[in-house]
C-alpha positions as CSV (number, residue, x, y, z in Angstrom):
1,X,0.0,0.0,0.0
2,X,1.7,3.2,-1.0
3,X,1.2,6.3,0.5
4,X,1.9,10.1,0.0
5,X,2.2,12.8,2.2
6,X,2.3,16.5,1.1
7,X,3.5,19.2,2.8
8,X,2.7,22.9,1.8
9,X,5.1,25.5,3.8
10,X,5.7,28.8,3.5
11,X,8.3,31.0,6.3
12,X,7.9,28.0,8.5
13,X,11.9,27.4,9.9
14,X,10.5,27.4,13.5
15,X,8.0,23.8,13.4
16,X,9.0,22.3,9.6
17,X,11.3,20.5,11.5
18,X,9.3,18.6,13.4
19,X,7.0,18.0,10.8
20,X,9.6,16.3,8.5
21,X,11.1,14.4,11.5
22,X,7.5,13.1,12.1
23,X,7.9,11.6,8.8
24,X,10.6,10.5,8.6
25,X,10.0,8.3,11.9
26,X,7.5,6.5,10.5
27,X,7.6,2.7,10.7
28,X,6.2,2.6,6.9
29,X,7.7,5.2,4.9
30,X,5.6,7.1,2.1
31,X,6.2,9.3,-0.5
32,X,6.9,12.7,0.8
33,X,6.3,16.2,-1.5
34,X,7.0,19.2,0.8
35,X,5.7,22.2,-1.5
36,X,7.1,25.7,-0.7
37,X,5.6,28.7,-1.6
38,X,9.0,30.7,-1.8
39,X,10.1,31.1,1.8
40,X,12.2,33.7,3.0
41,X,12.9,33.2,7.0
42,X,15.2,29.8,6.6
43,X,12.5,27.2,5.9
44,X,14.4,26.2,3.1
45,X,17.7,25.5,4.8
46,X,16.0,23.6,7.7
47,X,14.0,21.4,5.1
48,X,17.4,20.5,3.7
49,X,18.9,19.9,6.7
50,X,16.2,17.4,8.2
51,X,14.4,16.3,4.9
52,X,14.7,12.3,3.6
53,X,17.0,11.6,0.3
54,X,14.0,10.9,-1.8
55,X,11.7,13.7,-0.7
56,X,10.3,15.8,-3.2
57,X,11.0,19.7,-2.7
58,X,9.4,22.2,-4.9
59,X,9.9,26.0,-4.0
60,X,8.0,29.0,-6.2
61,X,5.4,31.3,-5.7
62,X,1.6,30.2,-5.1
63,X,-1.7,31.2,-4.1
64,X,-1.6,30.0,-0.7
65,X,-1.6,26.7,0.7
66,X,-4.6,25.0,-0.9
67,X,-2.7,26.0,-4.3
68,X,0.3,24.2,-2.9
69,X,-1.4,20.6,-2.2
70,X,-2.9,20.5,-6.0
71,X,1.0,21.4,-7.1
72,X,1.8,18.0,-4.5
73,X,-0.9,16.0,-5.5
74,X,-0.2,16.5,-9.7
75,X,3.1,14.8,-8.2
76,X,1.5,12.3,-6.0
77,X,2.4,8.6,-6.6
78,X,1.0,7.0,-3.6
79,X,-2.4,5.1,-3.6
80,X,-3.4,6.7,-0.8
81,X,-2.7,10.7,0.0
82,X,-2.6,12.8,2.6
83,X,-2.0,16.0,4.0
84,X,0.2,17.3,7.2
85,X,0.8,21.0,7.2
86,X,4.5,22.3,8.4
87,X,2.6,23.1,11.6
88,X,1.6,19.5,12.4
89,X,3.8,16.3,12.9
90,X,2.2,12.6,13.5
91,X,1.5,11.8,17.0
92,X,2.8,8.0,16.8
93,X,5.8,6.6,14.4
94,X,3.1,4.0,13.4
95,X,0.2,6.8,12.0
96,X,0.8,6.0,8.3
97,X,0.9,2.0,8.9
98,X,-2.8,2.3,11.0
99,X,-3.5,4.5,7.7
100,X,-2.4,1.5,5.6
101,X,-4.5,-1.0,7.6
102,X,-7.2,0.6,7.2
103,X,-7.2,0.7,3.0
104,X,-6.5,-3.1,3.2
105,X,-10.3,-3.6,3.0
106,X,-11.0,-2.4,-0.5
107,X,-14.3,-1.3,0.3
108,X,-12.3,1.7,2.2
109,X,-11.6,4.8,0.0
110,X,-10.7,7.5,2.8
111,X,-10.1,7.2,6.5
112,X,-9.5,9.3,9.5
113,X,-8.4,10.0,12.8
114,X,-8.5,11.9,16.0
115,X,-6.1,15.0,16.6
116,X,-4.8,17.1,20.0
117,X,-3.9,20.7,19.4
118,X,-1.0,20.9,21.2
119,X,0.4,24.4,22.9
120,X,2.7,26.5,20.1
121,X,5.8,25.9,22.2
122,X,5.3,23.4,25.2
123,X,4.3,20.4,22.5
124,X,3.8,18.2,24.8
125,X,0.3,20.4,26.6
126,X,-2.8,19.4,25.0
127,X,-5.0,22.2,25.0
128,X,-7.9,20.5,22.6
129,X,-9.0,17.5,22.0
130,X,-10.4,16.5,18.8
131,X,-12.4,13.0,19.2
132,X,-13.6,12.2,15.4
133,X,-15.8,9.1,16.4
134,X,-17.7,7.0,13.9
135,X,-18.3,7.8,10.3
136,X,-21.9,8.9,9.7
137,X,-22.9,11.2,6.4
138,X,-25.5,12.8,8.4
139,X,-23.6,14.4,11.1
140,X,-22.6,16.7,8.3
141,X,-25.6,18.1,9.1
142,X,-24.8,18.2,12.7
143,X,-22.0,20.2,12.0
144,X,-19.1,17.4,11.7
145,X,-16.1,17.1,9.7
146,X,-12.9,14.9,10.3
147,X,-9.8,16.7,11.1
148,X,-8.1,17.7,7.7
149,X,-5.0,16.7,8.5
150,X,-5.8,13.2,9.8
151,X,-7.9,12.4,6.4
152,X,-6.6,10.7,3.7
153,X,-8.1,9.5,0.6
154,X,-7.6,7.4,-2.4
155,X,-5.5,9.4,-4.7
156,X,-7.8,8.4,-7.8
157,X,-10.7,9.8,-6.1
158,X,-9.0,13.4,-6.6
159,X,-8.6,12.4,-10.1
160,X,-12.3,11.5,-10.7
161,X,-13.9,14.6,-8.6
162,X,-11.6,17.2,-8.2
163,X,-8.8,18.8,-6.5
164,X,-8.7,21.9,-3.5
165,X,-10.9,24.8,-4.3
166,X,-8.7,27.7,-4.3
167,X,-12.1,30.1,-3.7
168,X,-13.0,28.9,-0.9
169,X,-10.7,30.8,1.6
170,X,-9.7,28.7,4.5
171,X,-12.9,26.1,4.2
172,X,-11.3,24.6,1.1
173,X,-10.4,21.3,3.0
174,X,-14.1,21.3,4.9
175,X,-15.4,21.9,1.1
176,X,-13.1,18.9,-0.4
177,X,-14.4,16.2,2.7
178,X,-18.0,17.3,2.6
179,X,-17.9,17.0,-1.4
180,X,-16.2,13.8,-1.2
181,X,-18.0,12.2,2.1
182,X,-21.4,13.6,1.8
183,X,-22.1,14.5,-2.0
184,X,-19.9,11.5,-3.6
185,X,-20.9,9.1,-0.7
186,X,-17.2,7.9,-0.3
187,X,-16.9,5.2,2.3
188,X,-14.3,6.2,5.2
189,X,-12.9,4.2,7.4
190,X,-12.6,5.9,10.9
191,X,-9.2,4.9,13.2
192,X,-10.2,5.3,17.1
193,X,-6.3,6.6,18.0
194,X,-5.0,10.6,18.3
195,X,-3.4,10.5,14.4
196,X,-2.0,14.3,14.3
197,X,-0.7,16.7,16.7
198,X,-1.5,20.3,15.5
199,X,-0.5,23.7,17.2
200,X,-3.1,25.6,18.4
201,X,-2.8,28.2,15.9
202,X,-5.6,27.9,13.2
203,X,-6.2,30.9,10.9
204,X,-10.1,30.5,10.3
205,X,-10.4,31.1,14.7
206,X,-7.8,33.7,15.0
207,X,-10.3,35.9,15.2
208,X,-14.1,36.7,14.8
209,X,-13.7,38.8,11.7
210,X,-11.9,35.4,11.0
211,X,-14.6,33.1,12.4
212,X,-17.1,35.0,10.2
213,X,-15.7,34.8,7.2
214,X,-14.8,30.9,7.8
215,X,-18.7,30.5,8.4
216,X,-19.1,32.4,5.1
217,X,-16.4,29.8,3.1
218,X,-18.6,26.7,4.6
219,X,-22.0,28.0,3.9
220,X,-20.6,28.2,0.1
221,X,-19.2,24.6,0.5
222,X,-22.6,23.5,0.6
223,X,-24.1,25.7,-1.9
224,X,-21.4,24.6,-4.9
225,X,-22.0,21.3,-4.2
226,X,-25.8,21.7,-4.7
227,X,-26.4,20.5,-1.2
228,X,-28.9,22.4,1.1
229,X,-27.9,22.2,5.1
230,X,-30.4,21.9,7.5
231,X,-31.3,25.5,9.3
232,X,-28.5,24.8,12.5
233,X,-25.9,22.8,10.7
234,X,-23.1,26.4,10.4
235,X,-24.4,27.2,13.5
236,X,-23.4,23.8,14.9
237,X,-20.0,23.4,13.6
238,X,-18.2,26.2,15.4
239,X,-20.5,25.6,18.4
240,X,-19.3,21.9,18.3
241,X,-15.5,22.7,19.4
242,X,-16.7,24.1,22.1
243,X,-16.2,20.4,23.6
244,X,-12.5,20.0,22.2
245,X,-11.6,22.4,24.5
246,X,-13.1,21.1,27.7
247,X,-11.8,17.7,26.9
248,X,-8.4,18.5,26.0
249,X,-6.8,20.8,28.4
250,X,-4.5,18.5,30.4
């Protein structure tokens, strides 16, 4: 089972690091694309410095990070793909083999996990906890999407409907899963076990201007996909994190 992992970056030097090493640890190794959008802060030098022989590096100008996965995924080889942002690094050295495990049943064509946000500096501080539970297309409704960077899907299913939206601000990834989950009925496979490790640092809740125009972006993932959400489901999804936070500080 072959596997890719793409990584967009841009002015990064300070977590890439970890990232890469993350990969690198893994027990079954994978196809790795880091895709730079022209740092200028030392990300490339610590890429170099930590990156695998084999690992793909591309470095130019793009529109932003949604841009730089479709550049990673035209170079994609692996089966299966995935997506771990310079931010993030996997949580076990066995992540990509659980991954792997779960595609061995052929009726699975994407899968997920769970996912701690984990302090900016003190790594090791969960601050939220993000428990994915069971696959059910309705909970879309509900407000639920699996963590982006825990998902991973069969690479010629982003051949067959589509890449990243680059018009959807920062709900292109909620746009790809809901298109792929709940319009194209894919069937994911969900794995019970904290995949990801992500610093508490997301750009769509830095702020409320930010949280409004995120709400914005994922009431137009519905509406390009031709889907109608129920009158609560926008309102639901923000309001559902609200739990991450009580479960996770530790």
């Amino acid at each position: 089972m072959s596997i890719t992992v793409i990584t967009p970056v841009w002015n990064n030097a300070d977590t890439i690091a970890d990232c890469i090493q993350s990969i690198n640890r893994q027990t079954l190794k994978c196809q790795h694309i880091i895709v730079d959008g022209g740092s200028t802060d030392g990300t490339l030098d610590v890429i170099e410095q930590h990156r695998a022989e084999d690992a793909i590096l591309i470095s130019e100008s793009d529109q932003g990070m949604y841009d730089a996965i479709n550049k990673g995924l035209k170079l994609a080889t692996g089966e299966i793909v995935g997506v771990l942002n310079s931010d993030d690094f996997y949580a076990t050295d066995t992540a990509l083999t659980k991954v792997a495990q779960a595609f061995q049943n052929a009726t699975v064509d994407a899968c997920y996990g769970d996912l701690h946000y984990v302090d900016k500096v003190d790594t090791g501080k969960v601050v939220r906890n993000w428990k994915s539970g069971d696959y059910k297309r309705e909970n879309f409704f509900m407000g639920w999407m699996p963590p982006h960077p825990t998902f991973f899907l069969r690479r010629r299913l982003y051949e067959k409907y589509g890449e990243y939206r680059l018009d959807m601000g920062t709900a292109a990834d909620y746009e790809l899963m809901l298109r792929m989950l709940f319009k194209h009925k894919v069937n994911a496979a969900y794995i019970p076990q904290v995949m990801v490790h992500m610093r508490n640092d997301g750009m769509s809740n830095a702020s409320l201007k930010n949280r409004i125009r995120a709400n914005r972006n994922d009431r137009l993932a519905w509406r390009v996909n031709e889907i109608t959400p129920r009158p609560w489901t926008l309102i639901a999804k923000p309001l559902g994190k609200l739990g991450q936070w009580f479960s996770g500080a530790r």
